[in-house]
C-alpha positions as CSV (number, residue, x, y, z in Angstrom):
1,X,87.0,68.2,118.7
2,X,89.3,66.0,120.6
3,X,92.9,65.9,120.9
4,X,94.8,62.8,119.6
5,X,97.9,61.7,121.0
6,X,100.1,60.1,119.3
7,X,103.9,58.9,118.9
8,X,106.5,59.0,116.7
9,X,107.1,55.7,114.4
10,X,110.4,55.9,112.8
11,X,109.4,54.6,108.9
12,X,107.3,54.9,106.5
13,X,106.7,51.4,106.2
14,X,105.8,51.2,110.0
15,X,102.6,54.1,109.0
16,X,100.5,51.2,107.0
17,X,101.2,52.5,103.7
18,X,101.0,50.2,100.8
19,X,104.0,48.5,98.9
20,X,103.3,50.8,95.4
21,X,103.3,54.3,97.8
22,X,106.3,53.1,99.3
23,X,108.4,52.2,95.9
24,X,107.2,56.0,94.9
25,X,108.9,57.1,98.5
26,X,112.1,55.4,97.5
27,X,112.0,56.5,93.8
28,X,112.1,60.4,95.8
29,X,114.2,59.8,98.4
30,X,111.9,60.7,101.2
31,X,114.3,58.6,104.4
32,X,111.6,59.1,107.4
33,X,107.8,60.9,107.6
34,X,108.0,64.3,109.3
35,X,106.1,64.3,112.2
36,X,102.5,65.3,110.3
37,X,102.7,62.4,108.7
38,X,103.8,60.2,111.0
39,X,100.3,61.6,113.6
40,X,97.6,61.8,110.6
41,X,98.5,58.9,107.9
42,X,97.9,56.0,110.5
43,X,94.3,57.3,111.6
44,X,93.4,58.0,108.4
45,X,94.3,54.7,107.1
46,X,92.5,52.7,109.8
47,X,88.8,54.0,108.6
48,X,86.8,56.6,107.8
49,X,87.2,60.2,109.9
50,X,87.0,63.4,109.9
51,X,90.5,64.9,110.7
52,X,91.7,69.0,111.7
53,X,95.6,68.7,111.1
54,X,97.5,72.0,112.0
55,X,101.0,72.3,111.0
56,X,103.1,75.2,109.6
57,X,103.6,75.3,105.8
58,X,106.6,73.3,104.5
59,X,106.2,70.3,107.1
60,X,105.3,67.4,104.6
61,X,101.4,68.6,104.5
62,X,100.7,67.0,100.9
63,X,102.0,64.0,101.6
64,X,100.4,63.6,105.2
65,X,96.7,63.7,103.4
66,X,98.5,62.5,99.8
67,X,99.5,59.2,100.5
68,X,96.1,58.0,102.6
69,X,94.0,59.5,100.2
70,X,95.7,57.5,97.3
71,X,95.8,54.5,99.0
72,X,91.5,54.8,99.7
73,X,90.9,55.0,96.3
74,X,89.1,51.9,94.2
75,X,91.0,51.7,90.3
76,X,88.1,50.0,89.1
77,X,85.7,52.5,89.4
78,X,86.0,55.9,87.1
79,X,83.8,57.6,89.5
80,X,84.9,60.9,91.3
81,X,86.2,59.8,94.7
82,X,88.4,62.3,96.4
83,X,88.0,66.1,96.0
84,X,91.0,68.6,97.4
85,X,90.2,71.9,97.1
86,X,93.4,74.7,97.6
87,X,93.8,78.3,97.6
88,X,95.6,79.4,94.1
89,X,96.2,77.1,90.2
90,X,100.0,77.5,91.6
91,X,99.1,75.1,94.9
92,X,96.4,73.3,92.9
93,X,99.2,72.3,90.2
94,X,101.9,71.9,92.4
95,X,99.2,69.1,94.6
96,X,98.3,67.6,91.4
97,X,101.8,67.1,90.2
98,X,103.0,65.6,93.8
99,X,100.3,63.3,93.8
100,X,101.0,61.5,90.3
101,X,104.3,61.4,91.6
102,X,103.1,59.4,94.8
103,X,100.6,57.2,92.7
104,X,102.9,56.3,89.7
105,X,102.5,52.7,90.6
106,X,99.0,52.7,90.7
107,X,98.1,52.0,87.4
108,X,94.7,53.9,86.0
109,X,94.6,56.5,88.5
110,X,93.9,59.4,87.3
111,X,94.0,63.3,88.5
112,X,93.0,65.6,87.4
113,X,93.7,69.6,88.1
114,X,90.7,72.0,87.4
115,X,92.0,75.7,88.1
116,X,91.1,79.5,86.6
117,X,92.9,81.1,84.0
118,X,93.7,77.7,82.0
119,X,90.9,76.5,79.2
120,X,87.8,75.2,81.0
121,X,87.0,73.1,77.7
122,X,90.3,71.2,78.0
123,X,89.7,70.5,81.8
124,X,86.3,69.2,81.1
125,X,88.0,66.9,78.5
126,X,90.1,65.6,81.0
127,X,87.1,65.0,83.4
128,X,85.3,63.2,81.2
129,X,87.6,61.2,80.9
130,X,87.5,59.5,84.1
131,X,89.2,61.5,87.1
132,X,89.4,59.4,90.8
133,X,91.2,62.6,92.5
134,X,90.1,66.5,91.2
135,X,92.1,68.7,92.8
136,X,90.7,72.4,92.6
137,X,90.1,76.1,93.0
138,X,87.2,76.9,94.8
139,X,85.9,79.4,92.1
140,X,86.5,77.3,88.8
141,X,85.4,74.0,91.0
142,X,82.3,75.9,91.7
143,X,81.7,76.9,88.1
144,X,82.4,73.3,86.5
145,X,79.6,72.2,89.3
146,X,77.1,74.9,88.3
147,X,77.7,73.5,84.5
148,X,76.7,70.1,85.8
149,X,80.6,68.9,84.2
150,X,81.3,67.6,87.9
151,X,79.9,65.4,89.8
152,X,81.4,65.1,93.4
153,X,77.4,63.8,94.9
154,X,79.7,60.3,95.3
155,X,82.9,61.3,97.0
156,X,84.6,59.4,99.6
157,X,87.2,62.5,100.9
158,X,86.9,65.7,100.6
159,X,90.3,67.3,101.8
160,X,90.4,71.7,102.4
161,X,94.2,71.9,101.8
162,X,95.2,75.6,103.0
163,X,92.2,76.4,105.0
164,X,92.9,79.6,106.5
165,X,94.2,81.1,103.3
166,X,90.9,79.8,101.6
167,X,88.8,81.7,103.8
168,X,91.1,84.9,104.0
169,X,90.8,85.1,99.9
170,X,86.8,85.0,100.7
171,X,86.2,81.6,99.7
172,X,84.1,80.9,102.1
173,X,80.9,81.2,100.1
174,X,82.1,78.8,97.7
175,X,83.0,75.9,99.9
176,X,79.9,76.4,101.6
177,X,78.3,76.2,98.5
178,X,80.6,72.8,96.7
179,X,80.2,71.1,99.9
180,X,76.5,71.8,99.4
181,X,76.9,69.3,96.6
182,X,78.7,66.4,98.5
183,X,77.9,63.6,100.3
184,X,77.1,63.7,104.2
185,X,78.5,60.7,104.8
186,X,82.3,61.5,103.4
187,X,85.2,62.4,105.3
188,X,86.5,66.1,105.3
189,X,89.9,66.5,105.9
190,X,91.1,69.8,106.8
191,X,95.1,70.8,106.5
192,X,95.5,74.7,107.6
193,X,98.8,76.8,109.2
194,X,96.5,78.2,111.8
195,X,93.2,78.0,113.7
196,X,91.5,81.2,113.6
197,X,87.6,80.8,114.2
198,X,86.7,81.0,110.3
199,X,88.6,77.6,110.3
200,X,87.0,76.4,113.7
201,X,83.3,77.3,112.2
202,X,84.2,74.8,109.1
203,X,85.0,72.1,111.2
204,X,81.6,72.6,113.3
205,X,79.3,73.6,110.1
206,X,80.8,70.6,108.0
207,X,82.9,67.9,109.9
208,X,81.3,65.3,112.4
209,X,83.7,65.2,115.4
210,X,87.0,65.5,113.9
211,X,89.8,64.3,115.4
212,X,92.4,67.3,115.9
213,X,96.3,66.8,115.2
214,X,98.1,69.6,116.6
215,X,101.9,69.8,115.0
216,X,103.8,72.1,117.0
217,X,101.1,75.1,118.6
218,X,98.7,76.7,116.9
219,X,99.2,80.0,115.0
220,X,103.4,79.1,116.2
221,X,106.0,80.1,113.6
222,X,108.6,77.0,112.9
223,X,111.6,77.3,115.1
224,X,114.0,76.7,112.4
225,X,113.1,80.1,111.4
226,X,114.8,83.8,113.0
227,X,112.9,86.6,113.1
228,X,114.7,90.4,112.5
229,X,113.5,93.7,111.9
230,X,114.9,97.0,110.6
231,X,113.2,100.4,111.4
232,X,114.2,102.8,108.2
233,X,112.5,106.2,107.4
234,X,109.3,105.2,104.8
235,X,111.4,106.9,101.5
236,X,114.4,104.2,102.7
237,X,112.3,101.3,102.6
238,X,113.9,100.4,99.1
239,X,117.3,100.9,100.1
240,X,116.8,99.1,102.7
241,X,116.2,96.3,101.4
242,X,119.0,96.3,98.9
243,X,121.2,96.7,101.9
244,X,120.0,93.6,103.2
245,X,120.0,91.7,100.2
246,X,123.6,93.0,99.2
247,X,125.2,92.0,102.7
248,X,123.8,88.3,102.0
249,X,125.4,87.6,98.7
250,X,124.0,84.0,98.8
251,X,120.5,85.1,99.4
252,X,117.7,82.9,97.6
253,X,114.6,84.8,98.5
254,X,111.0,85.5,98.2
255,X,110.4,89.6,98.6
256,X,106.4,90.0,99.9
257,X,104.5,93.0,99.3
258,X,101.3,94.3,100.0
259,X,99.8,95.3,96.4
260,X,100.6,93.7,92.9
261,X,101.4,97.7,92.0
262,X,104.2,97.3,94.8
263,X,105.3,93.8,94.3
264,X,105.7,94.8,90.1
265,X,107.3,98.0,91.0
266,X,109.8,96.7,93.5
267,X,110.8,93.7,91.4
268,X,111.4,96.6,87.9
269,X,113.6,98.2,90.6
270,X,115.5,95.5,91.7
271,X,116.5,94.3,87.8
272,X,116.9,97.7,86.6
273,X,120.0,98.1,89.5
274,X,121.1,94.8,88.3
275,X,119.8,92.1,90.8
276,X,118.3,88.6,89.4
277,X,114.8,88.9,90.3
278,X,110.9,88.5,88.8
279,X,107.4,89.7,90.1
280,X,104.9,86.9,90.7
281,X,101.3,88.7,91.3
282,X,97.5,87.9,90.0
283,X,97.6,90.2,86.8
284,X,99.9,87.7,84.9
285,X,98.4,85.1,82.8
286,X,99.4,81.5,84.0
287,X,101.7,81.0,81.4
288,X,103.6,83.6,82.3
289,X,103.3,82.4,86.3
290,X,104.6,79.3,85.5
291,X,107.6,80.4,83.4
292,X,108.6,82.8,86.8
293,X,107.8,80.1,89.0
294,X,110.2,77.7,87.0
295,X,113.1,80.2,86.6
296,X,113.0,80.6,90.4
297,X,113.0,77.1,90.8
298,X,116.3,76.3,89.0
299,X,117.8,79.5,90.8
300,X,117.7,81.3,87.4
301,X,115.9,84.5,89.8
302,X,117.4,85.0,92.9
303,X,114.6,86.9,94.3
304,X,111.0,86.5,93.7
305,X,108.7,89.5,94.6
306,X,105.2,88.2,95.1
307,X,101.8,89.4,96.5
308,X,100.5,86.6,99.4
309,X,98.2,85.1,97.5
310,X,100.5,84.1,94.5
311,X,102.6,83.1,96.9
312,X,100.8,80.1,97.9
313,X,102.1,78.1,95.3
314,X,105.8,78.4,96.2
315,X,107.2,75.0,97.6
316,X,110.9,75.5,97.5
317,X,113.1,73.9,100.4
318,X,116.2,75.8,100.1
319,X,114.7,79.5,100.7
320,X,117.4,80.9,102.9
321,X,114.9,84.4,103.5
322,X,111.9,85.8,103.5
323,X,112.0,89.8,103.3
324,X,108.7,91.5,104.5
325,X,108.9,94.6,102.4
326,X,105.4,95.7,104.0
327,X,104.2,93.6,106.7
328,X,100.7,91.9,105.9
329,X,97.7,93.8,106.7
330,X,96.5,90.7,108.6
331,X,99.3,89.9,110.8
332,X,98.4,86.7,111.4
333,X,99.2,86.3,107.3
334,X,102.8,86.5,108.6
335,X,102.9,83.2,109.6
336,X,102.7,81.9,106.3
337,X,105.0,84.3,104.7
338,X,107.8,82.9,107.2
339,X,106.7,79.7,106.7
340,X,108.3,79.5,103.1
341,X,112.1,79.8,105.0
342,X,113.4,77.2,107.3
343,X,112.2,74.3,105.1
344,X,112.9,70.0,105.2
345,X,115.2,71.1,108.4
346,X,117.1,73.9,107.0
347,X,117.3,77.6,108.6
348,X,115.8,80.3,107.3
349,X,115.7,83.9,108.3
350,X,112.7,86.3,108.1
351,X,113.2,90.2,107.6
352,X,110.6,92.5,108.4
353,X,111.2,96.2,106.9
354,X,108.9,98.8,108.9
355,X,108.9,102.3,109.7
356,X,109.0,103.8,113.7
357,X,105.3,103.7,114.0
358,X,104.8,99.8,112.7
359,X,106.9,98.6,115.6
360,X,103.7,98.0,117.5
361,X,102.8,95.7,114.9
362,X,106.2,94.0,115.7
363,X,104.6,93.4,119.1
364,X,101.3,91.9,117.5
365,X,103.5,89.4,115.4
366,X,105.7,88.2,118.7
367,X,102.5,87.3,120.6
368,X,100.6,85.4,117.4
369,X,103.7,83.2,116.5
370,X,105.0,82.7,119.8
371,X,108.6,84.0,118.8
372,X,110.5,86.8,119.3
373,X,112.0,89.8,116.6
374,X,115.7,90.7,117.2
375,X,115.9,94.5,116.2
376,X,119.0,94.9,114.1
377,X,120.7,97.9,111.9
378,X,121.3,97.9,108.5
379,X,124.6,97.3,107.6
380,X,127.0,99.9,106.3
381,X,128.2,100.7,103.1
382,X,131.8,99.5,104.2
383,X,130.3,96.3,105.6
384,X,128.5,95.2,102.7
385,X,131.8,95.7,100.5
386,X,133.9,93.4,103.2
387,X,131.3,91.0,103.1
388,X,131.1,91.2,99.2
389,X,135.0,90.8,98.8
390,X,135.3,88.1,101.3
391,X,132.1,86.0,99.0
392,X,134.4,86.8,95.7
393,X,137.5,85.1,97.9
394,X,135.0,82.2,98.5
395,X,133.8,81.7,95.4
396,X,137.3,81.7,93.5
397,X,138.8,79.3,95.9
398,X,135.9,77.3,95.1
399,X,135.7,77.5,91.5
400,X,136.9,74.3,89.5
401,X,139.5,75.2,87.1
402,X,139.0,74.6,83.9
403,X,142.1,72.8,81.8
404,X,140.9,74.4,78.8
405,X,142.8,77.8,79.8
406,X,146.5,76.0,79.7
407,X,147.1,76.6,76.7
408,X,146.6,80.4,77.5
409,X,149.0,80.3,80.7
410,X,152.6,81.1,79.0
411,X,151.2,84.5,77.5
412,X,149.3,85.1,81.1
413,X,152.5,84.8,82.9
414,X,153.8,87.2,80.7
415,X,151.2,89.9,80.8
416,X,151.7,89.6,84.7
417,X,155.5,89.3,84.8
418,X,156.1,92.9,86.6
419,X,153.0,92.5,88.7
420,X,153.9,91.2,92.5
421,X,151.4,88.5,93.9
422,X,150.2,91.4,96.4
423,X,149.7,93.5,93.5
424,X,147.8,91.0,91.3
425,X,145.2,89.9,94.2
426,X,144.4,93.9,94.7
427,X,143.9,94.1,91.3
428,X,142.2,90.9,90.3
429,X,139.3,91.5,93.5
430,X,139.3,95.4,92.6
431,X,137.3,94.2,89.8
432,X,134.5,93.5,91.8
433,X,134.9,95.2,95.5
434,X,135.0,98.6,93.3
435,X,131.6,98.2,92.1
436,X,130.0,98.2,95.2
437,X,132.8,100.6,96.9
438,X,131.8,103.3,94.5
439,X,128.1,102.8,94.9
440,X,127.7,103.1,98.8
441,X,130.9,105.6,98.9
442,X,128.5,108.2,96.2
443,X,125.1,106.1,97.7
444,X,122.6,109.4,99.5
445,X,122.5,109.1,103.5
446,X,119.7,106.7,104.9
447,X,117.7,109.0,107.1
448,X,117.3,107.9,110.5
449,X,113.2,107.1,110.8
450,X,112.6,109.7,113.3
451,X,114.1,112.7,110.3
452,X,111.3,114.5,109.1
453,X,110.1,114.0,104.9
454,X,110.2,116.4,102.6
455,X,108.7,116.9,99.4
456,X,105.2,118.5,99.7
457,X,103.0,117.7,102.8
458,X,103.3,117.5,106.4
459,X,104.8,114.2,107.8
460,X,104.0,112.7,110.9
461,X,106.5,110.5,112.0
462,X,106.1,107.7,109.4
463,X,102.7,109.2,108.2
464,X,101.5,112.2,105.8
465,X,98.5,113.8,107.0
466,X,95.2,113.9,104.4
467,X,92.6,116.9,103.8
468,X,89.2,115.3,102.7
469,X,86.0,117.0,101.9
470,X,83.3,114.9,103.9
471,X,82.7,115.8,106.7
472,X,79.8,115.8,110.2
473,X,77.6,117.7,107.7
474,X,77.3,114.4,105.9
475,X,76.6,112.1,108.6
476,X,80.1,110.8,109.8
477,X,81.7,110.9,113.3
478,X,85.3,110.0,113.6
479,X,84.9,106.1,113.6
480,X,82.5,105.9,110.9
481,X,85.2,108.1,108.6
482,X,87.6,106.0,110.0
483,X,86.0,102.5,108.5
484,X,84.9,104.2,105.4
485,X,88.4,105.0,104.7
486,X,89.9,101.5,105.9
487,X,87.6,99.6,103.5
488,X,87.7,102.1,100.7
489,X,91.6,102.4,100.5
490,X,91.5,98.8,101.7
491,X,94.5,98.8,104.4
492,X,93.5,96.9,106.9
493,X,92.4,97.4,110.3
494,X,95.6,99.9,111.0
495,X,95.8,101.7,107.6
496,X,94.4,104.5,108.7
497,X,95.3,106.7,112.2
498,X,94.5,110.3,113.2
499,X,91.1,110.5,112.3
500,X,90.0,114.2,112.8
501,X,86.3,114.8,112.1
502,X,85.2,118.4,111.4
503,X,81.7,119.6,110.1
504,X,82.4,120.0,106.3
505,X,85.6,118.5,106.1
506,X,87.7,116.3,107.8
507,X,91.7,115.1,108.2
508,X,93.4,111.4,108.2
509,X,96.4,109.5,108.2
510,X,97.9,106.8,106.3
511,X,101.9,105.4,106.3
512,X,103.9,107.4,103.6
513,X,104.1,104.0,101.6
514,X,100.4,104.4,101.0
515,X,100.2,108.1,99.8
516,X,99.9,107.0,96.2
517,X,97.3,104.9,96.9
518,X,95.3,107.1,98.2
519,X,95.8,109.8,95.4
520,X,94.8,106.9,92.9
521,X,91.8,105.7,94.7
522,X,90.2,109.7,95.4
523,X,91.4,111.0,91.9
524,X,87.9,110.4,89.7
525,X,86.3,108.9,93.3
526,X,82.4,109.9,93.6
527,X,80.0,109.0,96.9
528,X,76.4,108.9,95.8
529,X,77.3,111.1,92.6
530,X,79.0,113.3,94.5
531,X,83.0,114.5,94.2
532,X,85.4,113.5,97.2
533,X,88.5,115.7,96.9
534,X,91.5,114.3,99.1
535,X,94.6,116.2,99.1
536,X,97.9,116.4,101.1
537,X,97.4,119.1,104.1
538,X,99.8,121.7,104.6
539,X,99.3,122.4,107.5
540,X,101.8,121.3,110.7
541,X,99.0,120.7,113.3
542,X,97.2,117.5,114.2
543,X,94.3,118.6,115.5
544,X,93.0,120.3,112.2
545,X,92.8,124.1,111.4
546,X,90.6,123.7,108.6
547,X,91.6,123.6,104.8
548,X,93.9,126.6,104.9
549,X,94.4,128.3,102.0
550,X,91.4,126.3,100.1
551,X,88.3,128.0,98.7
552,X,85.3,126.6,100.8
553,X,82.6,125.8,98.5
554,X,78.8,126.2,100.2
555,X,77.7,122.6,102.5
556,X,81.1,121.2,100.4
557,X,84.2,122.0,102.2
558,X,86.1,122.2,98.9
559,X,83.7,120.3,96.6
560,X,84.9,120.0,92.8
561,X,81.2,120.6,91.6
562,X,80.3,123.5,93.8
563,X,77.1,121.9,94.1
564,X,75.8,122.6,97.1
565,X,74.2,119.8,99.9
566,X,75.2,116.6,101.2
567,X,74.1,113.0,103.1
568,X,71.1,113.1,105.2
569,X,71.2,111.6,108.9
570,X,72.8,113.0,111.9
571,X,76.9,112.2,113.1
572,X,75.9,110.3,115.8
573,X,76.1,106.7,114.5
574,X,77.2,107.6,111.1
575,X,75.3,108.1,108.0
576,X,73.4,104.8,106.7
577,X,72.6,106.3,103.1
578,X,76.9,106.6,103.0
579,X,76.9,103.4,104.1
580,X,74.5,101.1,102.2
581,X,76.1,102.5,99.0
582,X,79.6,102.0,100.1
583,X,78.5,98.3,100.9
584,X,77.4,98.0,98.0
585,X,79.9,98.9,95.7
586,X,82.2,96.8,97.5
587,X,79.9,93.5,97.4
588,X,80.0,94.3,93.1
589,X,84.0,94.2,93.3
């Protein structure tokens, strides 16, 4: 790859874009290309190329390989010609919908979105029809290949919109495998956030000396974006949060967790106490995804709660913040969550809730984007409820009156006759400040992250400490327990700490916000047929001490079956019969 230098024209019509594209521009009020556009669209206009564009979400990315691609197409052939594959059917349909926009004066273009979860029979209709421009998920676009209802062996572009999420969801098979089915002599345009190497060994494997446009710096979170954090005790985390989101009464946010069990558990919270706010996560049906995704847009849900992945499809320019209610078990996935704040120009803030021993993943984040995290407190009851009053003063100086209510003023006046102007403001705002003075007045003390838990179980800090019946005697050491556990419970590469290997049974731990997880995942869990019992220690020391106060069952350390053996092979290296089977269960998920 090389680097290409280029400089900033000030119009659209200065980019080479034809006089149809530019009539769509007008019709959407687009006044000057952002500075993506303004580096890629001329050298992709002026011939054929492979191109690696970086640049952060929400900087005009569509558009930048939208309008070019549009304008290379030939209307008088019905032939597939330009292939964009994206991430999630929430970006897919959101591309598909921009692009008719841009081509609406191109008469006989047609595109077509092919995407999971929507009738394949009605998408092969629309195919058949004649489609210039497929836009697609990687898995559906692979199936509609294998059924021979696409044919992409005579495309012209092949653009990989979202890159780095593409290959983070595992989708690396399948573009290896669609590509497979292309033409060598097209051009591949790539559009990702950041360059890690999955993204740098597409561009070798299937690009032919792209040209590299660098928006910004690599991996580098936009600077229209501040970045806070708030270190609570792990039982606080929700509280927390509705801390924050009370003292910003103008909030208009998307809420990230880690799971879809968190995301639809926070958002349940969050309506049951009153707030406007939906869950967006893989388990709904895309009729129901679009319905959330359309209530958020016209501000009918204040706050979205979504999983990353669902998350892809959320274009929205006036975001004003992005709460991380767990941060990413991939840090670099932070820079897109961010990204989805600070839109067109505007400033965003990102909040990042964490417990005392995630502050080292703080450190992790600073150094990938390039930005540093204030540390702030969470604001106090009797700061909320000043802030609160002061919004209600706001918004009723604001309001437009509405002449309908003269007729009503005489008998008003006359309910309010005794009442002193004083009087009547206390009142009138009391209506409202009460609600939320009673609440954090009666609201339970915030423990301060360093308190200990209670409730059953040792705590560590921000941790509760695990018992687990495997042990040395079946072929694990302390690192191979360790990855077992990491991919098993699926937390990432610091889910689990405090590995203690013993020789029938051993101790972990995970961050209090995981302890149900783990109960879930061990409750009916079985290793080459056999039991594995995890339970809360309760026991105060680190280092071990056995399962006190547990029945030891012969070679089982606590086995449910009280069958007696376990995994051949020694500790030293790990146990490859454990590990083969774990491998794969996990390739059959």
């Amino acid at each position: 790859m090389h680097l290409f230098l280029n400089y900033y024209m000030n119009t659209f019509e200065s980019l080479g874009l034809s006089q149809e594209i530019l009539r769509a521009i007008e019709d959407m009020g687009f006044e000057s290309p952002s500075e993506v556009q303004d580096k890629t669209i001329p050298i992709l206009l002026e011939e054929p190329t492979d191109i690696v564009a970086l640049a952060q979400t929400g900087t005009g990315k569509t558009a930048a390989f939208g309008f070019p691609l549009i304008q290379n197409i030939d209307l008088n052939s019905k032939k597939t010609q330009g292939l964009i594959l994206s991430p999630t059917r929430e970006l897919c349909l959101q591309i598909t919908n921009e692009l008719k926009n841009y081509s609406k004066y191109y008469k006989g273009l047609n595109t077509v979105a092919v995407y999971g979860g929507a009738s394949i029979t009605d998408q092969a209709k629309q195919i058949k029809r004649g489609a210039q421009v497929i836009v697609a998920t990687p898995g559906r676009m692979k199936d509609m290949i294998r059924r021979q209802i696409i044919d992409i062996s005579a495309i012209d572009i092949c653009v990989l919109d979202e890159a780095d999420e593409m290959l983070n969801m595992g989708f690396y098979e399948d573009i290896k495998e669609i590509l497979s089915h292309s033409p060598s002599s097209k051009s591949t345009w790539l559009y990702s956030a950041t360059m890690p190497k999955e993204v740098s060994q597409i561009a070798k494997k299937f690009m032919k000396s792209p040209v590299e446009i660098t928006v910004g710096q690599k991996n580098v979170s936009t600077k229209n974006v501040s970045h806070e954090y708030y270190v609570v005790a792990g039982r606080d985390r929700y509280n927390g949060m509705k801390r924050l989101v009370d003292a910003n009464p103008e909030i208009y946010s998307v809420i990230f967790c880690r799971t879809k069990r968190d995301t639809q558990k926070v958002a349940e919270q969050l309506i049951e106490d009153g707030y406007s706010a939906s869950a967006i996560h893989g388990d709904l049906s895309q009729n129901q995804r679009d319905l959330v995704m359309k209530s958020f847009r016209n501000k009918q849900i204040q706050m979205l709660v979504a999983t990353d992945v669902a998350a892809r499809g959320i274009d929205v320019d006036d975001i004003t913040h992005v709460i991380n209610y767990q941060l990413p078990d991939e840090i670099e996935t932070y820079t897109h969550r961010s990204g989805r704040t600070g839109r067109a120009g505007k400033e965003g803030t990102s909040m990042v809730i964490i417990t005392k021993s995630e502050i080292r993943k703080i450190r992790q984040v600073e150094r990938i984007i390039g930005q540093k995290f204030e540390e702030k407190k969470l604001p106090s009851g009797d700061e909320i409820c000043k802030v609160q009053l002061f919004h209600l003063a706001k918004e009723m100086k604001e309001t437009s009156i509405n002449n309908e209510i003269d007729q009503y003023i005489g008998k008003l006046e006359e309910e309010f006759v005794d009442v002193s102007k004083e009087e009547l403001i206390k009142k009138f705002f009391s209506v409202e400040f009460t609600r939320f003075h009673n609440y954090y007045k009666n609201a339970p003390k915030m423990a301060q992250p360093s308190e200990s838990r209670s409730g059953g179980g040792d705590s560590y800090g921000d941790e509760t400490r695990f018992f687990i019946n495997i042990g040395e005697k079946d072929g694990f050491n302390w690192m191979s327990l360790k990855d077992f556990l990491k991919e098993t419970l699926e937390l990432g590469r610091d889910g689990v700490a405090k590995v203690d290997v013993k020789n029938t049974f051993s101790f972990f731990n995970v961050d209090n916000d995981h302890v149900e997880k783990v109960k879930a995942t061990f409750e009916e869990f079985k290793l080459n047929n056999r039991h594995v019992n995890v339970e809360i220690t309760k026991d105060n020391k680190s280092g071990g001490g056995g399962g006190r106060g547990r029945k030891k069952s012969k070679g089982g350390g606590g086995r449910r079956d009280g069958k007696s053996g376990g995994f051949k092979g020694k500790s030293k290296g790990g146990n490859k019969n454990v590990k083969s089977s774990f491998e794969r269960r996990r390739r059959n998920r």
